[in-house]
N, C-alpha and C positions, 0 to 999 in steps of 0.2 A: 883301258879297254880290255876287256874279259878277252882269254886264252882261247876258247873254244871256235872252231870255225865257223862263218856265215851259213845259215840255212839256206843255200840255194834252191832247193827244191821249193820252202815254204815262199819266196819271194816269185820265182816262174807260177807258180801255182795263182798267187793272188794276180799276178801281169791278166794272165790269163782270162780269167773270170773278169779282172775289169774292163776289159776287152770287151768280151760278150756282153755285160753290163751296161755298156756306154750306148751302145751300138742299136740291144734291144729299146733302150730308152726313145732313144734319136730316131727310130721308127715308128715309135708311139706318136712323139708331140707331131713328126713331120706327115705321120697319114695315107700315103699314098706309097711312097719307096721302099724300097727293102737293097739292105748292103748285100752287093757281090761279093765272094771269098775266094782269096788264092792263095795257096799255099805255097812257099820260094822256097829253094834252096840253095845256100850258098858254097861255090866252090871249096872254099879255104877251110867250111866248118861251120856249123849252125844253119840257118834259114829264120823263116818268120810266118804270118799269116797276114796280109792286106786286104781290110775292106773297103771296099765302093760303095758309096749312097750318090746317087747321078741323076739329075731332072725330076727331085723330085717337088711335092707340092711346096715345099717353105725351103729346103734345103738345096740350090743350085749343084752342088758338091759338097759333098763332106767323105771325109776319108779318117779311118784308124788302123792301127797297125801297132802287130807285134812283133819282136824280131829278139830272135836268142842267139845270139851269132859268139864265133870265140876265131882265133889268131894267135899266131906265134912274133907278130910289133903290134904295139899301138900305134896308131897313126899320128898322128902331130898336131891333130885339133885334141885330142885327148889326154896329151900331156904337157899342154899349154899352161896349167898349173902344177904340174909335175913333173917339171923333166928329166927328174933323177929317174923315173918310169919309162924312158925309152929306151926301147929293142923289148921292152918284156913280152911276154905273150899275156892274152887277155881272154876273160868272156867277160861278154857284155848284152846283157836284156832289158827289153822298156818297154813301153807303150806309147804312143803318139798319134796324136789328132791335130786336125782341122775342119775348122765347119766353115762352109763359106753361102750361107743364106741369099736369098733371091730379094727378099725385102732389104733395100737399103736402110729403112729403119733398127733393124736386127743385126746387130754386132756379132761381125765376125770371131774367130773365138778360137786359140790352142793349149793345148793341154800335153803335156810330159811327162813321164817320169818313168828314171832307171836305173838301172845297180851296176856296178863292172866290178872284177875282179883282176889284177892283176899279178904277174908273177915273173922274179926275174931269180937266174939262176944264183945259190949260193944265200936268199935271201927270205923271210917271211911273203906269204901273200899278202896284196893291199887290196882293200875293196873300199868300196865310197857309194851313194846314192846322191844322183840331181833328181830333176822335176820344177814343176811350176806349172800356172798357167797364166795366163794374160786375156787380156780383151783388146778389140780393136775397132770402135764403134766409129760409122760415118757419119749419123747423124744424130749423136751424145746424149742422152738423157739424165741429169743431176742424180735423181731417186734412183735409174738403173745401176750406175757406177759406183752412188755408196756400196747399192747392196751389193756389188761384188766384191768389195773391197772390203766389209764388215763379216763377209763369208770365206774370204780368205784370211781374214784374222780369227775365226773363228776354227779353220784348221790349226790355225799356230799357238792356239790358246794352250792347249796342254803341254804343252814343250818351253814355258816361259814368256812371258810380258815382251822380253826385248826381239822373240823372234821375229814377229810379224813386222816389225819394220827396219829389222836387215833384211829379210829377205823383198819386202816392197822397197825398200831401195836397190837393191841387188837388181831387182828385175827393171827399176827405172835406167839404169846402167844400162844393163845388158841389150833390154832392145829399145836403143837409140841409135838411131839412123844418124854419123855425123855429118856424113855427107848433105844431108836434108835439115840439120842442127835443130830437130824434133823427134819426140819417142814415137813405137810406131802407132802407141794408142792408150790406152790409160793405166793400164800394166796390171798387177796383181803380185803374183809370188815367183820368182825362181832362186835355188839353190843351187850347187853342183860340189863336188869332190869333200861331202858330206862324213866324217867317219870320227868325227870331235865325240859320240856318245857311243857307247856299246851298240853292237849291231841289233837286239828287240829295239831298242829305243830311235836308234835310225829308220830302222825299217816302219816304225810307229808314225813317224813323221811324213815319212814317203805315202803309205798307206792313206793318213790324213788327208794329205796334197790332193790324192789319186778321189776319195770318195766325197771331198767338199768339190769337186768340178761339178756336177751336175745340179746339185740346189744353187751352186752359183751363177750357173747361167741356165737352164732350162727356164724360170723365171720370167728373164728378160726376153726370151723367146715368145713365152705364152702372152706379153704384155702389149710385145708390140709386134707382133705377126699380118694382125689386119689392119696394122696405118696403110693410110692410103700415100700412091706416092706415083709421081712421073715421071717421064724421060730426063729427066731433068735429073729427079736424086739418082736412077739408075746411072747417066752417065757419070755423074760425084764420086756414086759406089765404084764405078771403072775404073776413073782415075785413081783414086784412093786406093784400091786393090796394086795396082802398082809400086807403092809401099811395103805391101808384104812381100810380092817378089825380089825387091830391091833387098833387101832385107834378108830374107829365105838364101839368096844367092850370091853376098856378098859379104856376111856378115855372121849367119846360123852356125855355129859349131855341130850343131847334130844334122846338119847339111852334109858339112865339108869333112865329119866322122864316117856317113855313109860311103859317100863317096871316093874317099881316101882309103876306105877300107875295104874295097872291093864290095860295096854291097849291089843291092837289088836298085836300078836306077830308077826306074817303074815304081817303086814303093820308096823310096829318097826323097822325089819329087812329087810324090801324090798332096801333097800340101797344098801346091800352086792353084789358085784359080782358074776355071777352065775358059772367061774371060777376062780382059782386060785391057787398059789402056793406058797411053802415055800420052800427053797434050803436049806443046812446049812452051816453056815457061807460063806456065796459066798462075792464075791467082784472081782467090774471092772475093766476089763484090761487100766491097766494106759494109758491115751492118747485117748481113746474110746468115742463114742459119751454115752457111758452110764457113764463112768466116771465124764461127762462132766453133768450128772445130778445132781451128788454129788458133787461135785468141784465149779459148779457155784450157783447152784437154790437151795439147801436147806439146807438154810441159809436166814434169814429176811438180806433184803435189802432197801436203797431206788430208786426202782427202775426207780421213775419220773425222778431221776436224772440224770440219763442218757437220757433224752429225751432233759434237759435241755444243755448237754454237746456237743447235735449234730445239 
């Protein structure tokens, strides 16, 4: 790893821009809404900026957010692979999304990615890059899920053959619900505590992560917006949305980072759906295209392989 220190400027600079980037986009395909902006600050050092996209035409919620925040400890979700890293002080910057669509055909959809720098007395700084995004469809589409999953190999292509499926297994890992002994959906890419390459070549992969999110899923937005659909898939979509909370609240590291760190609780939680539901003990009638959620898609797969097969 080269001597010279991380460009932080150059890495807030890009957060930044993809921020506004995502955001302008997601106004485009949705039509009707436009994101609200707020700008935090946090007590301890740093702040961030939160947008809202709320009632709009395709998009029920969706929320992004940037947040530049620094401390004098890491919190204990963030040195869960590091724990020679705690008491350091940190800064720590990202970006984060959630779309949470009105058509239950239209997969829900997150997106990640961020840098931290850490530092402890008497000692060099350590800095690392995560990110990822994932998908989390209710009502599955085959041709959808390749293409996300051929467009997330297709960030990882420059970085190496083997990346793209450590990190598609990494993220099949990662979000697995065990309590529910299912993934929350058909997964994609995540990374974290990233710093194996000099920092251009890190940051080049972050980068990648950040700018294959939108041809990976805008797509499946456009494809399947006007399926028709009733009380029926909406209530699916309810119950199913319960998973991501489940999940967001029990299990998320960049959850339990926020919050452990004194952040903004209002922009922590803007992930969550603004409805949802919990049945008890429900289960799909055999042979059902809801069935057919659990039966085929959650479950880690390879699912290139089958692009290979046809």
């Amino acid at each position: 790893m080269e001597s010279s220190p991380p460009d932080r400027l150059a890495v807030l600079a890009y957060l930044q821009d993809l921020q506004q980037r995502i955001c302008t986009a997601l106004e485009v395909v949705d039509g009707r809404a436009r994101f609200s902006s707020e700008t935090w600050q946090r007590e301890d050092g740093g702040g961030g900026t939160s947008k809202i996209l709320s009632h709009g035409k395709l998009f029920e919620k969706a929320g992004v957010g940037f947040s530049h925040v620094m401390g004098t400890g890491l919190p204990a979700s963030a040195t869960t692979e590091r724990p020679e890293l705690a008491g350091s002080s940190f800064e720590a910057m990202g970006v984060s999304l959630v779309f949470h669509p009105l058509n239950p055909h239209v997969p829900t959809t997150h997106m990640n990615v961020r840098f931290f720098i850490a530092t402890k007395e008497g000692c060099e700084p350590i800095w690392w890059f995560g990110g990822g995004f994932d998908l989390t469809p209710f009502y599955p589409y085959e041709e959808d899920v390749l293409h996300w999953h051929r467009t997330a190999q297709s960030a990882c292509a420059p970085f190496g053959s083997e990346i793209y499926p450590e990190l598609k297994a990494w993220c099949d890992r990662y979000f697995y619900l065990k309590h529910r002994q299912e993934t929350r959906g058909v997964g994609g890419l995540f990374f974290d505590d990233l710093n194996r390459w000099p920092f251009p070549l890190s940051f080049d992969l972050m980068k990648s992560v950040g700018d294959h999110f939108l041809p990976a899923y805008l797509p499946l937005v456009e494809k399947r917006k006007d399926t028709a659909y009733g009380q029926h898939e909406r209530d699916f979509q309810l119950y199913r949305r319960g998973r991501y909370v489940e999940f967001n609240l029990v299990y998320d590291r960049g959850t339990l980072f926020g919050l452990q760190s004194g952040g903004r609780t209002e922009s922590i939680l803007m992930s969550l759906p603004p409805l949802v539901s919990w049945v008890y003990d429900w289960k799909p009638q055999p042979g059902s295209a809801e069935a057919s959620l659990y039966d085929r898609y959650l479950k880690p797969q390879n699912w290139l392989a089958l692009i290979d097969d046809k």
